[in-house]
C-alpha positions as CSV (number, residue, x, y, z in Angstrom):
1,X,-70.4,26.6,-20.9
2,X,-70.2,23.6,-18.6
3,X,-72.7,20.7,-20.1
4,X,-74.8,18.9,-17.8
5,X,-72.7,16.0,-17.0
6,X,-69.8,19.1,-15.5
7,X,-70.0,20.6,-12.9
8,X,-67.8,23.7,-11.9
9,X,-65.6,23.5,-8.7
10,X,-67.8,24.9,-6.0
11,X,-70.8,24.5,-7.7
12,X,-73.7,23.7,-5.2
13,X,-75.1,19.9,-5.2
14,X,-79.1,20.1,-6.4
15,X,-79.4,16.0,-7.0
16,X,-80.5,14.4,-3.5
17,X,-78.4,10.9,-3.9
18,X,-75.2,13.1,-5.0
19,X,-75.1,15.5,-2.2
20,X,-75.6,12.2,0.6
21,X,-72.7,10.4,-1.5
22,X,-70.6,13.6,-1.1
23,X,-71.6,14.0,2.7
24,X,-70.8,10.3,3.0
25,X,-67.7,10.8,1.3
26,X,-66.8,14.3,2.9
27,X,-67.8,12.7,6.9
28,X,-64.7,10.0,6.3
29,X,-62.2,13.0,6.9
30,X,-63.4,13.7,10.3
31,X,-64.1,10.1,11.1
32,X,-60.2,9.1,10.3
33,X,-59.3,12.1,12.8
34,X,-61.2,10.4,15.4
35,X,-58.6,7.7,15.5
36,X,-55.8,10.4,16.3
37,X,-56.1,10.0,19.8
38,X,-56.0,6.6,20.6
39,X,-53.0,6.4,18.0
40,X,-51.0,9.0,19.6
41,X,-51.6,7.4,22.9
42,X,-51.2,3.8,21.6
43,X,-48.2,4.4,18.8
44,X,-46.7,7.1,18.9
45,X,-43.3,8.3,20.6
46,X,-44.6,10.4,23.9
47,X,-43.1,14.1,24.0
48,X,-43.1,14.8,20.1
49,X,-45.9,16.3,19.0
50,X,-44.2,18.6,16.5
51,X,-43.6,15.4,14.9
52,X,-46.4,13.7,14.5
53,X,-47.6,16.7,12.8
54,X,-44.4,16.6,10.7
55,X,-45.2,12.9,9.8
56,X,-48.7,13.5,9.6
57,X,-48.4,16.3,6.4
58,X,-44.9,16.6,4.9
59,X,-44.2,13.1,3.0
60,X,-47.8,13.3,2.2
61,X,-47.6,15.9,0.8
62,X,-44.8,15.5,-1.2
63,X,-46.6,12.6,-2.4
64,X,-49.3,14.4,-3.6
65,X,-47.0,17.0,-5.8
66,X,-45.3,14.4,-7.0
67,X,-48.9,12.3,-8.1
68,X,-50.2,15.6,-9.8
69,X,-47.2,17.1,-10.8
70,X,-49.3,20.7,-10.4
71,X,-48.0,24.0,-8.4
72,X,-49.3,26.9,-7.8
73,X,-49.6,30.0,-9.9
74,X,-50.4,33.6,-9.3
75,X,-51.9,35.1,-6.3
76,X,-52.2,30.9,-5.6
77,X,-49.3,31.0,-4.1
78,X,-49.7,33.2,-1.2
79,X,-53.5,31.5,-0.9
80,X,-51.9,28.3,-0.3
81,X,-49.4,29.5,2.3
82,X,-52.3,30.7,4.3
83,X,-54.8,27.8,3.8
84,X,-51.4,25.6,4.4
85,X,-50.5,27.4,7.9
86,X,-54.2,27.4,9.3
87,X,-55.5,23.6,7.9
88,X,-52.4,21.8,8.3
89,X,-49.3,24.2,10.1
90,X,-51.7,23.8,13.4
91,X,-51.2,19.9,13.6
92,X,-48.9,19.7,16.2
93,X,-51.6,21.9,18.4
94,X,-53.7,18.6,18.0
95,X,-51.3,16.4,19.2
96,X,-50.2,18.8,22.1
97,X,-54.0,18.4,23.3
98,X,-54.0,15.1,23.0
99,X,-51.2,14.5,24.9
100,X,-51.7,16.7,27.6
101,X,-55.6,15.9,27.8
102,X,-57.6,13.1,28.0
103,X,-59.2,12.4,24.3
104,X,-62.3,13.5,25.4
105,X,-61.5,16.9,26.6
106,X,-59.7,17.5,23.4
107,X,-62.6,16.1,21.5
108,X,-65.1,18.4,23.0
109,X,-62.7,21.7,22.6
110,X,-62.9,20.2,18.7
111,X,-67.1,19.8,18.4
112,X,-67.0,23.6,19.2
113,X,-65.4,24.1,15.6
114,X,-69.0,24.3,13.5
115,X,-69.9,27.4,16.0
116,X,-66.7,29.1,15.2
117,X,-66.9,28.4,11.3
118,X,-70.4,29.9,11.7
119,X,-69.6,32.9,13.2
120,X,-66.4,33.3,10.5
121,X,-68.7,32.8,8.0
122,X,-71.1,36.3,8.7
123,X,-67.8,38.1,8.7
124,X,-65.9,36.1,5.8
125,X,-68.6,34.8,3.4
126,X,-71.8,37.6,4.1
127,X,-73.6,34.1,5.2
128,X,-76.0,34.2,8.5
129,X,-76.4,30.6,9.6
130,X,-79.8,29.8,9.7
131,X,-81.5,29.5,13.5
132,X,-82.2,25.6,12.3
133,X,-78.2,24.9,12.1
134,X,-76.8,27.2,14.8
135,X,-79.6,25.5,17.3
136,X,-77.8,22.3,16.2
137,X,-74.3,23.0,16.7
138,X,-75.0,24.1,19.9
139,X,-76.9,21.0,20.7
140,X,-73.5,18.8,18.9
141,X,-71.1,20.5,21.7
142,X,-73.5,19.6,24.4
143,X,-74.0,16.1,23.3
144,X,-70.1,15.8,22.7
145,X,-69.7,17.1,26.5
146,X,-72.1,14.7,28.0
147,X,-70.2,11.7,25.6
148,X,-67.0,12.6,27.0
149,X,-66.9,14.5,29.8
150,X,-66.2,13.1,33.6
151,X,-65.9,14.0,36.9
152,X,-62.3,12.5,36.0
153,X,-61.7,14.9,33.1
154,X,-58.5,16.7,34.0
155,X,-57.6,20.3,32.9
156,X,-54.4,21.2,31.6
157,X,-53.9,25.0,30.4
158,X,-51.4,24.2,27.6
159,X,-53.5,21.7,26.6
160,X,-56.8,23.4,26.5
161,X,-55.0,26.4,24.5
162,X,-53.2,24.1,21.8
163,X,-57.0,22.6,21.9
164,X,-58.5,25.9,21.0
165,X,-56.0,27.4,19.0
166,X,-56.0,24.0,16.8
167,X,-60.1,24.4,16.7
168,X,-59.8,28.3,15.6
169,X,-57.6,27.8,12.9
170,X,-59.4,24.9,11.0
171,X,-62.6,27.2,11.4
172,X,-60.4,29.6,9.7
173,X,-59.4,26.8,7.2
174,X,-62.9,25.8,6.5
175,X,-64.0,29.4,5.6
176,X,-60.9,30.6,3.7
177,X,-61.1,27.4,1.9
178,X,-64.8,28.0,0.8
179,X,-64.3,31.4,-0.4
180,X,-61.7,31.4,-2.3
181,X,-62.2,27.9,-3.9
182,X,-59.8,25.9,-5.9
183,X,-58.1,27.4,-9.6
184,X,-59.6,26.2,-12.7
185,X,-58.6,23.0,-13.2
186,X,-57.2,22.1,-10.1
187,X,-58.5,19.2,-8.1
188,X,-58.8,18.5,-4.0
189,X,-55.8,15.7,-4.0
190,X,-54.1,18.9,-5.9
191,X,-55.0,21.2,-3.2
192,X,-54.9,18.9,-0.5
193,X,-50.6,18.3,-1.6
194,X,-50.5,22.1,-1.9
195,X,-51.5,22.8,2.0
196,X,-50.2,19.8,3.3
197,X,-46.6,20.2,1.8
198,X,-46.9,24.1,2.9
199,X,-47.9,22.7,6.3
200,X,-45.0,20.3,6.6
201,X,-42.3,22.2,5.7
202,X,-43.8,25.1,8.4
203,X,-43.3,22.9,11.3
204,X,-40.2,21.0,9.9
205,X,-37.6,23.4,11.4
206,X,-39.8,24.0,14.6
207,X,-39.6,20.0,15.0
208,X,-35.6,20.7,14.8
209,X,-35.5,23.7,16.9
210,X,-37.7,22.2,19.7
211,X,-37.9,18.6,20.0
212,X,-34.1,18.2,18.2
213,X,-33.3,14.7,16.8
214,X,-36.7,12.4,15.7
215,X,-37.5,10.0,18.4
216,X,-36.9,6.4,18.2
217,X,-39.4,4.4,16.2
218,X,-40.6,1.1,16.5
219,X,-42.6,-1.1,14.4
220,X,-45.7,0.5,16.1
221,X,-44.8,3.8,15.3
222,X,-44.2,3.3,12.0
223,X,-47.7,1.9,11.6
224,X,-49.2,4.7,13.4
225,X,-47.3,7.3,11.1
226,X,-48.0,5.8,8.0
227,X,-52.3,5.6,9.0
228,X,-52.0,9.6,10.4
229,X,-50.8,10.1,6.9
230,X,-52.2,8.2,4.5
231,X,-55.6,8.2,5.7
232,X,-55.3,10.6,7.8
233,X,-53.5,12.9,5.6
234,X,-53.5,12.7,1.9
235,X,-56.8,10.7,2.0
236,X,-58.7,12.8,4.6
237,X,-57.6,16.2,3.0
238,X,-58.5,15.3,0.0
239,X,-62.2,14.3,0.4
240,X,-62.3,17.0,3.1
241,X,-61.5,19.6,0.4
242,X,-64.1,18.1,-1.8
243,X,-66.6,18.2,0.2
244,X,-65.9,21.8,1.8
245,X,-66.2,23.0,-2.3
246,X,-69.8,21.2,-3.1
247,X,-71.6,21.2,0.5
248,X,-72.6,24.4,2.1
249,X,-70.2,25.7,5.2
250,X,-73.2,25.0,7.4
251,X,-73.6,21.0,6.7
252,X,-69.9,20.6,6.1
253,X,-68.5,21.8,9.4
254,X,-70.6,19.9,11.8
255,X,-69.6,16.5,10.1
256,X,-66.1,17.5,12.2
257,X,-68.7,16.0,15.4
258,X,-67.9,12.4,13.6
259,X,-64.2,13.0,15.6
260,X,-65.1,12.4,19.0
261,X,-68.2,10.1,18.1
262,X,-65.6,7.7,16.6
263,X,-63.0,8.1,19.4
264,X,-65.9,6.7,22.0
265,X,-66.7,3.9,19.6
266,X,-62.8,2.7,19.4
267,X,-63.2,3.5,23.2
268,X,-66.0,0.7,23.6
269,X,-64.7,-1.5,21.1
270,X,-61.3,-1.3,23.7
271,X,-63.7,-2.6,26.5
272,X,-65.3,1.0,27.5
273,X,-69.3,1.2,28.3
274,X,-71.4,4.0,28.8
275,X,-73.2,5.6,31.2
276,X,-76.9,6.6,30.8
277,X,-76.3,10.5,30.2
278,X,-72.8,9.4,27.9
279,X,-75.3,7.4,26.0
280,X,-77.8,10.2,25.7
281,X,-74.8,12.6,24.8
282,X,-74.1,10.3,22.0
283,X,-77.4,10.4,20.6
284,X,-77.7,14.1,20.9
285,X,-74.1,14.7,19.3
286,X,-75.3,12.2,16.2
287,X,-78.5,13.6,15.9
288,X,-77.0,17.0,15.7
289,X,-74.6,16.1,12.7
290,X,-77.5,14.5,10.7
291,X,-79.8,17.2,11.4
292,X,-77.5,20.2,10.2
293,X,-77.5,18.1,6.9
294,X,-81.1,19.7,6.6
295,X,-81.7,23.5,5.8
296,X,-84.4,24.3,8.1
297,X,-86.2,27.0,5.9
298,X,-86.4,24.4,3.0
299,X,-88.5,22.4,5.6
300,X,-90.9,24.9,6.5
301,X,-91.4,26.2,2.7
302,X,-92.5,22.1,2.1
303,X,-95.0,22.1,5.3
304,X,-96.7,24.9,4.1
305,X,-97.1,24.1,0.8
């Protein structure tokens, strides 16, 4: 029997301070994402997505393995092939969109990931999201729309698929990852090298077969691989997984919203402003994230008592 000072992997949060130090904590993953955009733009070699993804997971990955020194045992394996393919083997989808779109078009197709993780979730974990955080996450892709949506907003079909199909399988990541856990044990930087090497070497002979030869990389490059995979990688994984094991799937998901919330910041910091309904957009899309922190029932039960 655990003692008071363990805690089991999964094991719900019940002290106030600990779960806002783990949502803190978990809300860093999706924040680093956010800087994907203006990075690939900015850094990276145009025309190699598969890639970036490549850079992105594999030598973090290995990283991890070779930090832990743990693999995977039993029906682990095949567990982390599949949480592998769907959290990390649909990377290059990301950088397709954001090539091919502007960042806030592929932003938005991203916010709609906590409504996608909630309908997974009736049919995966048995859990209805309460009517207080489905109202929410509908009100998060709205604000996110207003943020980054234009008249100017182009639409590209590859782009807007890769967009999607990157969106669907991290709601299927999210899920799968909070059902089945992590083995007795085994920590998230353990888990996190698991998927990511899995998701590396997935898209390594893709890179190969499609793109051919790496592209040439400068100085800039290098500095935008080695922040996509460090903290955007190992780092971002790893408190990501965390968090998706002590937070329930409705408060961890929407904390994705962070992504394009931090892409318009780096956008004004760059010299962007905002309009009147951008700014209201903002405010909706933040509110939204801190409000699905909340269980709506719970706050009933307290007013009437």
């Amino acid at each position: 029997m655990p003692t008071l000072t363990e805690r089991l992997p999964g094991r719900p949060l019940t002290s106030s301070p600990q779960r806002a130090a783990t949502v803190a904590l978990t809300a860093l993953a999706p924040a680093s994402w956010g800087t994907t955009y203006v990075v690939t733009t900015e850094l990276l070699p145009p025309g190699h997505p598969l890639f970036a993804g490549l850079m992105r997971a594999l030598p973090a990955g290995l990283l991890a393995l070779a930090i832990t020194r743990v693999l995977p045992r039993g029906d682990w394996w095949w567990k982390t092939a599949v949480l592998g393919a769907l959290n990390i083997g649909g990377l290059p989808l990301l950088f397709v969109a954001a090539e091919r779109l502007p960042g806030g078009v592929a932003a938005t197709l991203g916010a709609a990931q906590p409504l996608l993780v909630a309908g997974l979730a009736v049919a995966v974990l048995h859990d209805r999201p309460t009517p207080w955080r489905l109202a929410w996450g509908v009100v998060g892709v709205l604000g996110v729309g207003l943020v980054v949506l234009g008249p100017s907003a182009r639409l590209d079909a590859v782009g807007v698929l890769a967009g999607l199909g990157h969106t669907a399988a991290m709601a299927g990541g999210v899920v799968l990852t909070k059902r089945w856990g992590r083995p007795a044990g085994v920590g998230p930087l353990t888990l996190a090298g698991w998927q990511l090497t899995v998701g590396g070497l997935l898209v390594l002979p893709l890179t190969f077969a499609i793109e051919g030869a790496p592209p040439p990389i400068d100085a800039g490059a290098v500095g935008g691989y080695l922040w996509l995979g460090s903290m955007g990688g190992l780092i971002a994984y790893t408190l990501w997984f965390r968090g998706i094991a002590q937070l329930p799937v409705g408060a961890s998901a929407p904390l994705v919203l962070l992504s394009p919330l931090v892409a318009t910041g780096i956008g004004i910091a760059l010299g962007e402003s905002l309009s009147a309904p951008q700014t209201l957009g903002f405010v909706l899309a933040l509110t939204a994230l801190l409000a699905a922190q909340l269980d709506g029932g719970r706050i009933r039960c307290r007013q009437v008592r």
